[in-house]
N, CA, C and O of each residue as an XYZ file, in Angstrom:
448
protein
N       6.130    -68.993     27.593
C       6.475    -69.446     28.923
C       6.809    -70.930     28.833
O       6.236    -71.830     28.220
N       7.747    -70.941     29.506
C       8.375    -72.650     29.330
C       7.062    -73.860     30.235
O       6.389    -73.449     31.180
N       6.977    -74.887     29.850
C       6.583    -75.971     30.295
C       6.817    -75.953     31.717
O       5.901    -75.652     32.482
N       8.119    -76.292     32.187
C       8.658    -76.286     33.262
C       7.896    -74.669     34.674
O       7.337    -74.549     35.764
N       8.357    -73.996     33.737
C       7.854    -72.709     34.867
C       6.334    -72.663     35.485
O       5.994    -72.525     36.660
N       5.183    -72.892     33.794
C       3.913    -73.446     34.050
C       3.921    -74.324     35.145
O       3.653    -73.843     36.245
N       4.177    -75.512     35.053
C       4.402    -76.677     36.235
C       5.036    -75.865     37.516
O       4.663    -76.217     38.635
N       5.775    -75.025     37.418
C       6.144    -74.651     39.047
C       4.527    -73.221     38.790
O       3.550    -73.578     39.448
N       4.446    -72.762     38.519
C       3.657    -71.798     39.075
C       2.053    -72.638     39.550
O       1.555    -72.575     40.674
N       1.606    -73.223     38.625
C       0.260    -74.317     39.068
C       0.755    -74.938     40.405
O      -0.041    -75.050     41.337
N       1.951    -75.314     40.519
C       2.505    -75.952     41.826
C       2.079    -74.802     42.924
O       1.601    -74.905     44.054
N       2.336    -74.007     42.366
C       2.154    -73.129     43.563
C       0.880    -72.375     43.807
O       1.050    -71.664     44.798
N      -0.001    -72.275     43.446
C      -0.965    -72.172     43.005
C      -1.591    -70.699     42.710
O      -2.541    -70.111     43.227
N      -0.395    -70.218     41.344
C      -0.619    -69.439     40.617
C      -1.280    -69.514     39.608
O      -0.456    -69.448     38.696
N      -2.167    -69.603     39.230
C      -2.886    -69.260     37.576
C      -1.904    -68.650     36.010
O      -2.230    -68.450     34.840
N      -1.147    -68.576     36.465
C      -0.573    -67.924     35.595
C      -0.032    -66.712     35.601
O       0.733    -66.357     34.704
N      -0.423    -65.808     36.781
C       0.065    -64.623     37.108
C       1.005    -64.570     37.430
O       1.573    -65.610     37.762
N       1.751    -63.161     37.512
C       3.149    -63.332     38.420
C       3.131    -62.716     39.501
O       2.459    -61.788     39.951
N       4.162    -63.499     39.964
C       3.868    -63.280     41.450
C       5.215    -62.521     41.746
O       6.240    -63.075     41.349
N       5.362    -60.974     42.585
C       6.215    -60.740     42.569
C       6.623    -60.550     44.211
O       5.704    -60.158     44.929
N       7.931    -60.801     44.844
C       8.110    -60.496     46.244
C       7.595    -59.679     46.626
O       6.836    -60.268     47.396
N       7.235    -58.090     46.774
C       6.654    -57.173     47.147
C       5.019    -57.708     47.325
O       4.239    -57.369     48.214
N       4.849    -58.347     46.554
C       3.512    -59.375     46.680
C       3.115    -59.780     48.050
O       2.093    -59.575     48.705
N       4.062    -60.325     48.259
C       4.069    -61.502     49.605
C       4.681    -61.099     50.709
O       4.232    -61.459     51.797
N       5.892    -60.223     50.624
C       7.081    -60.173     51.564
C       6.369    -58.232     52.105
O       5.474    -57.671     51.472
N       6.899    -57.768     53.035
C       6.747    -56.481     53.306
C       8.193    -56.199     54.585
O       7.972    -56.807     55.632
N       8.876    -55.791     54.582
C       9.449    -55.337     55.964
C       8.329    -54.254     56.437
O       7.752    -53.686     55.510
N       7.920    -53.868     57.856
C       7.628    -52.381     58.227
C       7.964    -52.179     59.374
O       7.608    -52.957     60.259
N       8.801    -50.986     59.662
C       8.739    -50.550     60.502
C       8.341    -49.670     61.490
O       8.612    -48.492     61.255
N       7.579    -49.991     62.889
C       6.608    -48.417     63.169
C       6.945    -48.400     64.481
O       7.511    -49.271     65.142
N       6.548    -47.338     64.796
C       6.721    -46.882     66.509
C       5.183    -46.539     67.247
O       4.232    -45.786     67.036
N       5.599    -47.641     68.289
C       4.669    -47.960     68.830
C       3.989    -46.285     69.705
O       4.615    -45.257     69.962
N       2.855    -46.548     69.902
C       2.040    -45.397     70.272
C       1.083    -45.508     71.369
O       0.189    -44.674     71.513
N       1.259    -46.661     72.269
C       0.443    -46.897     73.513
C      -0.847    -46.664     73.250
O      -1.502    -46.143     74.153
N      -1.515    -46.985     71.977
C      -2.481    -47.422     72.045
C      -3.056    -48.905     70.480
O      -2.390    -49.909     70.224
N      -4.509    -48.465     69.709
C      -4.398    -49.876     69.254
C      -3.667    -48.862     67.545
O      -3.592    -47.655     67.316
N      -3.338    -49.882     66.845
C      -2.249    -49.567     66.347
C      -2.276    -49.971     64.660
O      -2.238    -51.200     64.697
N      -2.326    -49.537     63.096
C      -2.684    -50.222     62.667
C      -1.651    -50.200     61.482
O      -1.315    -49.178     60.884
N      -1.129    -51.651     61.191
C      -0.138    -51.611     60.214
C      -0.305    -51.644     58.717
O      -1.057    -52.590     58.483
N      -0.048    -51.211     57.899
C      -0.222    -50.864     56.688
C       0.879    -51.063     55.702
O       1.473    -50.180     55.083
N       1.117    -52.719     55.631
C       2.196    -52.743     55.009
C       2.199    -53.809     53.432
O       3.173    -54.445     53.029
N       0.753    -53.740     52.733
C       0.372    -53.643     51.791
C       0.288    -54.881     51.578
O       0.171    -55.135     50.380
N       0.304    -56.116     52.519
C      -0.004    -57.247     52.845
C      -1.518    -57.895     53.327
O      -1.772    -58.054     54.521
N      -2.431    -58.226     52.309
C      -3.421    -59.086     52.523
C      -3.675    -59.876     53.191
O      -4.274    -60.885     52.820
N      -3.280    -59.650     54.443
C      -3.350    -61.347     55.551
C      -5.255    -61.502     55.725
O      -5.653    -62.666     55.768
N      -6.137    -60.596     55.800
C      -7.767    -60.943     55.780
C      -7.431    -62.036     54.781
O      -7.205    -63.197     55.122
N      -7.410    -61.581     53.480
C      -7.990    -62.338     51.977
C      -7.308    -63.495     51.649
O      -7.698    -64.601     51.276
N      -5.857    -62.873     51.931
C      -4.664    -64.158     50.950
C      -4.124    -64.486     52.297
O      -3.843    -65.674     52.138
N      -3.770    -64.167     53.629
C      -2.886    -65.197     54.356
C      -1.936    -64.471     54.916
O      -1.710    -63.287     54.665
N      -1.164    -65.396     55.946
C       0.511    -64.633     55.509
C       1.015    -64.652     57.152
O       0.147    -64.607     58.023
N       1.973    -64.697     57.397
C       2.961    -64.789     58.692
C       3.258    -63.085     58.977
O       3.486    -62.265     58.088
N       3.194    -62.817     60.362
C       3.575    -61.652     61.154
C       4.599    -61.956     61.969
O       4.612    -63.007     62.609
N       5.430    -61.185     62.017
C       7.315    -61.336     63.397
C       6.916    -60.194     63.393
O       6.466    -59.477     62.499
N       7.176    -59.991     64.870
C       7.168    -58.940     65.424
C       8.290    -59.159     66.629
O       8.411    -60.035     67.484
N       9.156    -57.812     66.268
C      10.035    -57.624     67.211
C      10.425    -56.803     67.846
O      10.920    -56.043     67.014
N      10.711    -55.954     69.726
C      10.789    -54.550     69.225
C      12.281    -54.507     69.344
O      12.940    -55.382     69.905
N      12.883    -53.182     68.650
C      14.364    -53.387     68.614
C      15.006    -51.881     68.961
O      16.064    -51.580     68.409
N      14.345    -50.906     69.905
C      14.851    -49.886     69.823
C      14.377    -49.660     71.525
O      15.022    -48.765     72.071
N      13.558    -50.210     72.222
C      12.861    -49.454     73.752
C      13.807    -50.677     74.505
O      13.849    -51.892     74.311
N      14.465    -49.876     75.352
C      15.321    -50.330     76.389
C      14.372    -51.161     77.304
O      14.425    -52.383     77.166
N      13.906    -50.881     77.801
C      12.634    -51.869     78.629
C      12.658    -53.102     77.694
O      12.925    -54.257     78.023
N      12.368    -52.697     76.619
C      11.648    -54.401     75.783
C      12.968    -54.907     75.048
O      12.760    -55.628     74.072
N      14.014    -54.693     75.303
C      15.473    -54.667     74.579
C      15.456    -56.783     74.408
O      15.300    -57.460     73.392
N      15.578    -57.022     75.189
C      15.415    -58.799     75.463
C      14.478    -59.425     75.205
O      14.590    -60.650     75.252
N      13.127    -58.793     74.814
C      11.970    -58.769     73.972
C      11.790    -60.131     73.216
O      12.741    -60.154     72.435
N      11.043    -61.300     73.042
C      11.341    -62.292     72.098
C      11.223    -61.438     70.707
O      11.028    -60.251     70.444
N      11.455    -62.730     69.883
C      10.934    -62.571     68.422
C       9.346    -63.537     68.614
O       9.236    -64.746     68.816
N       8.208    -62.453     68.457
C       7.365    -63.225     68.154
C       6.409    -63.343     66.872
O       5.750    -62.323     66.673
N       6.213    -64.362     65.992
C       5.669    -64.831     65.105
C       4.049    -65.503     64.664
O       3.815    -66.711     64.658
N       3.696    -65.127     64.540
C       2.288    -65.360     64.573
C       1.637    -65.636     63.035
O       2.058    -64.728     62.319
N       0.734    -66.584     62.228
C       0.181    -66.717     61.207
C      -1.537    -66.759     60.944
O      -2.353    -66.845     61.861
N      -1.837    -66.688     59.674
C      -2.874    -66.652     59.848
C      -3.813    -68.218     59.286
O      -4.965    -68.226     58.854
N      -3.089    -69.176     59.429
C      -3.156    -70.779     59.143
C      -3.747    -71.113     60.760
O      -4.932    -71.398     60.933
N      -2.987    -71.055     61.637
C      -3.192    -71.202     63.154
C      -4.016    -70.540     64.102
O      -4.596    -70.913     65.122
N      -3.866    -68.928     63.203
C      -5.004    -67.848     63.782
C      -3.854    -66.929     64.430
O      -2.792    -67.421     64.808
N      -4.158    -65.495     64.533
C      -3.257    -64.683     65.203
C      -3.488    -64.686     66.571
O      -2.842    -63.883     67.244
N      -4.295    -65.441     67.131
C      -4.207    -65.503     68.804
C      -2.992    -66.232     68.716
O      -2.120    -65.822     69.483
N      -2.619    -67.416     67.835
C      -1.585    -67.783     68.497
C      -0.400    -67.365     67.844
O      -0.480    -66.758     66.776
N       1.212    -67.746     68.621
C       2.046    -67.401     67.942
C       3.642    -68.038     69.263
O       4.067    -68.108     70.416
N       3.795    -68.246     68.211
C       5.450    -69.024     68.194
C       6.592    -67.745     68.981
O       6.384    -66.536     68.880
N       7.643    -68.287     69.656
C       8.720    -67.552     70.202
C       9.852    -68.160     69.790
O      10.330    -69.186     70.272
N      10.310    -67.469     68.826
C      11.722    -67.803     67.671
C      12.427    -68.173     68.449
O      12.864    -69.321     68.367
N      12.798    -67.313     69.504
C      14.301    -67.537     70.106
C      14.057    -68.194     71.796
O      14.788    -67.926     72.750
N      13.095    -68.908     71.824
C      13.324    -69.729     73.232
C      12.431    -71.195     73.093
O      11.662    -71.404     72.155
N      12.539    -71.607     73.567
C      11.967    -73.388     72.988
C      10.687    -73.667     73.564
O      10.468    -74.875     73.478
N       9.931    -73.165     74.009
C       8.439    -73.048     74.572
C       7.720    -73.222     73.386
O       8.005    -72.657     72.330
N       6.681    -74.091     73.567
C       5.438    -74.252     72.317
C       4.811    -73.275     72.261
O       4.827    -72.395     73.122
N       3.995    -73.262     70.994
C       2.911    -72.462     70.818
C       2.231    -71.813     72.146
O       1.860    -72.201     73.254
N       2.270    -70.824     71.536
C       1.348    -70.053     73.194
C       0.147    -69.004     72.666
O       0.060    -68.584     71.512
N      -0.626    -68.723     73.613
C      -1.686    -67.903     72.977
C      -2.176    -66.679     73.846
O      -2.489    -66.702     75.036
N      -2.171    -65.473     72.872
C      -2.120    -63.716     73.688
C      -3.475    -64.292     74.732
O      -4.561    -64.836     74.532
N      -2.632    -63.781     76.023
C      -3.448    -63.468     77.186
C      -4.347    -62.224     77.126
O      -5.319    -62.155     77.877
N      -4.047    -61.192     76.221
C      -5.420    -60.342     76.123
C      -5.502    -60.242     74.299
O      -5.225    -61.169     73.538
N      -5.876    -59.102     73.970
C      -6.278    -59.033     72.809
C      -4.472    -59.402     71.690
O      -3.286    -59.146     71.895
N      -5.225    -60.077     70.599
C      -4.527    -60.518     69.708
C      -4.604    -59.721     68.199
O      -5.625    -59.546     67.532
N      -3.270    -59.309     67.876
C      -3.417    -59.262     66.147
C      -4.486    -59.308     65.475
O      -4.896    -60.447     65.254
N      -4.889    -58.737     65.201
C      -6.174    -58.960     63.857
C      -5.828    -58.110     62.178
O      -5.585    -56.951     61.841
N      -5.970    -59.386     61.483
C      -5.663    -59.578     59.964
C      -6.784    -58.160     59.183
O      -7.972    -57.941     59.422
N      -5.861    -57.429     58.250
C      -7.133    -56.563     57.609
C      -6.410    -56.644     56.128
O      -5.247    -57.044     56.075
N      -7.150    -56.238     54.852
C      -6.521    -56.294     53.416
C      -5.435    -55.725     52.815
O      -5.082    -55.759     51.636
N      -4.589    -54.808     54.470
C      -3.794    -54.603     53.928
C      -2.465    -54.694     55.068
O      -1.592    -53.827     55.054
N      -2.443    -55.518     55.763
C      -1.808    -55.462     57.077
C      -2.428    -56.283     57.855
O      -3.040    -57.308     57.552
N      -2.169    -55.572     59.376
C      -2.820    -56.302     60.229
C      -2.864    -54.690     61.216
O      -2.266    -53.638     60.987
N      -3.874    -55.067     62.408
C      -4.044    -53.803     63.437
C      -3.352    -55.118     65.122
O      -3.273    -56.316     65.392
N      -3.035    -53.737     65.743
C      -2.675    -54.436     67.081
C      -3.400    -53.995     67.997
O      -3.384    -52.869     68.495
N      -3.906    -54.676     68.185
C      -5.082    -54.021     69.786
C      -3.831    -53.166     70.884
O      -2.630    -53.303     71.118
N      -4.747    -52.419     71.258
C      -4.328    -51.530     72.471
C      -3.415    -52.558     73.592
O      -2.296    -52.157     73.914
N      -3.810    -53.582     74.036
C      -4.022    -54.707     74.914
C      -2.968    -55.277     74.494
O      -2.222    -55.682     75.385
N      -2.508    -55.524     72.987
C      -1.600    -56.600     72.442
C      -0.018    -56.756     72.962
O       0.645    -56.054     72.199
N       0.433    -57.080     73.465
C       1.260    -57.139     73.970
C       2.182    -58.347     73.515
O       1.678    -59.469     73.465
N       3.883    -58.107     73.089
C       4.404    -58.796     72.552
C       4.742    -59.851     74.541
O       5.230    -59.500     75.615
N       4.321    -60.739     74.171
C       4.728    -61.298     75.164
C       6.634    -61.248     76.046
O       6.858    -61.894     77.069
């Protein structure tokens, strides 16, 4: 392993392992079920971390729907609205919660 790569992976604070996109990144897509909800998209946000977007893109009702974004640095109560210029805001009822392999959406959760 080159010098150089060592120095970027310690940068990043790999040990030496590799780190591969499927690692970090997940698309999923699910259909919602009016109640609490739990995603399984092989993403560690409890242990290691990690950013949630959530968007819906198929129910006519929620068609104009933001993009909302939420991490687990800030906490999943709160979360960002991509596409309109309003600060940080935080779920009026139940919020996202992080598990080892995903995250679950409360019954309550509601994309603002």
């Amino acid at each position: 392993m080159s010098t150089k790569k060592k120095l970027l992976e310690a940068a990043a604070g790999n040990a030496g392992e590799a780190v591969y996109v499927d690692d970090v990144f997940s698309t999923y897509l699910y259909t919602g079920n009016g109640s609490t909800q739990t995603i399984t998209n092989g993403i560690d946000l409890e242990g290691e971390g990690g950013l949630v977007w959530i968007k819906s893109r198929d129910n006519s009702t929620f068609a104009n729907s933001p993009n909302v974004i939420t991490d687990t640095v800030t906490g999943l109560g709160n979360y960002l609205i991509t596409n309109q210029t309003t600060q940080q805001q935080s779920w009026s009822s139940d919020a996202p919660v992080a598990t080892s392999s995903g995250f679950t959406l409360p019954v309550n959760s509601q994309v603002p």
